[in-house]
N, C-alpha and C positions, 0 to 999 in steps of 0.2 A: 100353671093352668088351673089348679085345684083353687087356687085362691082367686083369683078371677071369677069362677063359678061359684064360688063360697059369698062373693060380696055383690053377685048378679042374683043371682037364686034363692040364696041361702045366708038372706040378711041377718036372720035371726041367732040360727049358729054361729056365722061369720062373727059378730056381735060378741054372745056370750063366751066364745071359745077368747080371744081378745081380752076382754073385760075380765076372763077368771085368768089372764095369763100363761094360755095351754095353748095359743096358735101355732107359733113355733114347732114347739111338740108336734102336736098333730098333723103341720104339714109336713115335717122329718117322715114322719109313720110312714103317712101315703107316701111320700117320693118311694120310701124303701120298698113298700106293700108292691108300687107298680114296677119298682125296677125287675122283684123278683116276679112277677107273677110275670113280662114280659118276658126273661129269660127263661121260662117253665114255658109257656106258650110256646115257643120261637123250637125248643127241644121237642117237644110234644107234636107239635105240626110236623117240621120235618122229620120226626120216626112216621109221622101217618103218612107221607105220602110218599117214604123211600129214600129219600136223600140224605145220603153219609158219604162216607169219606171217600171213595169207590168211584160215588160217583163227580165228588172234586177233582178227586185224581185223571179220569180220565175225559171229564166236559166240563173244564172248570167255567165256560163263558153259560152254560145252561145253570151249573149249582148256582151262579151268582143269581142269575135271572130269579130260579124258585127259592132261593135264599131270600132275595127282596122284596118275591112277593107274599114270603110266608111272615118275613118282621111286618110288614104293612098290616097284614093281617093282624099279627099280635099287635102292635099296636094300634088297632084300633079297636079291639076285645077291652084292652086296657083303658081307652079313652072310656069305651061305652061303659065297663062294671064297674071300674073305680075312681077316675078322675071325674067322671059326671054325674056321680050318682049320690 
C-alpha cells in the first residue's frame, strides 16, 4: 500500500529511493515499522478499555466483537501515521 502512495503522492521519493537502489529496503522498514506499531496498538487499546483474558474466558462472542473493533482501530492509526504519511 506504502508503494502505491509512494508513486501516487510521492513521485519524487518514489523515484530517488528506486534510482539509489534502497526501495526494497525501505519498503522492508515500513512493512516491519507497521506490523509492530499495529501489534503495540492492538495491546495498548485493549489494557485501555479492560479486555483480558477474564473477559475471553467468560464472553468470549463480546472479547471477539471489541477485539475487532480495537485491530480496526489500530489499523487504521497505522494506515493514517505511517502508511500514508
Amino acid at each position: 500500500m506504502h508503494l502505491d502512495y509512494l508513486k501516487q503522492h510521492r513521485c519524487g521519493r518514489y523515484s530517488a529511493l528506486l534510482g539509489e537502489g534502497r526501495l526494497n529496503a525501505y519498503l522492508i522498514s515500513v512493512d516491519e515499522q507497521a506490523h509492530e506499531m499495529l501489534t503495540s496498538l492492538t495491546v495498548e487499546f485493549a489494557k485501555a478499555q479492560g479486555i483480558d483474558e477474564h473477559l475471553k474466558a467468560t464472553d468470549q462472542m463480546r472479547w471477539v466483537h471489541m477485539m475487532n473493533h480495537i485491530r480496526n482501530s489500530a489499523e487504521e492509526t497505522v494506515m493514517r501515521e505511517l502508511i500514508l504519511a
